[in-house]
N, C-alpha and C positions, 0 to 999 in steps of 0.2 A: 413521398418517402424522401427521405433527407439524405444524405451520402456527403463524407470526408470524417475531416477529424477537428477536434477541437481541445486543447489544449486546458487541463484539467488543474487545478491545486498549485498554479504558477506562483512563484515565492513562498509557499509554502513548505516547500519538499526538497529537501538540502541532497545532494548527490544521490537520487534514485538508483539504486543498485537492482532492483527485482521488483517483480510484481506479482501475486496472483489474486485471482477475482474468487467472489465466494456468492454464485448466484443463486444463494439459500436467502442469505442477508440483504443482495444486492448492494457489497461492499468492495471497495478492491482494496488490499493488504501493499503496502511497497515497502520496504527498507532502505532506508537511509543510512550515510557517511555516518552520520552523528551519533548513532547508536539507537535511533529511535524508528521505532515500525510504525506507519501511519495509516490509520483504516482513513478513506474517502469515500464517501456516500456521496456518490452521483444523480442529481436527480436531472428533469425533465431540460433544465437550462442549467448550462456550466459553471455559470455566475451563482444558482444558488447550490450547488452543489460543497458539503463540509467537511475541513478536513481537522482531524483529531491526533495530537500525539496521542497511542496507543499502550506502547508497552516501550521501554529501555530498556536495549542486552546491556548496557554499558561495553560494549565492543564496536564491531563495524560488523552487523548482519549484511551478507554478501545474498543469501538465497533464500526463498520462500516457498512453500509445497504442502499443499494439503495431504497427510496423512486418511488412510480408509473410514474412521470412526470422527472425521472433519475433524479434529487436532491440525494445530499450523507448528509446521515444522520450520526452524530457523537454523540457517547455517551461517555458523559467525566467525571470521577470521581470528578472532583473538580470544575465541573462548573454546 
């Protein structure tokens, strides 16, 4: 069994504001400064693990929360 941490989508992921995991998908959702949510599919090693602009508030999404019916709910400072 392996233990610590390791360091996910470096230079990828402009001011990480939130995160949440979606262990249906095995995806984790973060919001960015820049306006853009970024799903990261994590696989076995970090290195091939990929990351995708997803969706653009065109704002600054600050928070992210799965809704009951899995909908991602977005909380954005400027909208």
């Amino acid at each position: 069994m392996r233990l610590g941490s390791e360091e996910v989508a470096k230079g990828q992921v402009l001011g990480p504001e939130d995160f949440v995991y979606d262990a249906v998908l095995g995806v984790v959702y973060t919001s960015c400064e820049d306006g853009w949510i970024k799903r990261v599919t994590v696989n076995e090693s970090v290195a091939d693990s990929v990351v995708e602009n997803w969706v653009n508030t065109g704002g600054r999404p600050l928070g992210l929360a799965f809704y009951g019916n899995g909908d991602l709910i977005v909380a954005d400072a400027e909208k």
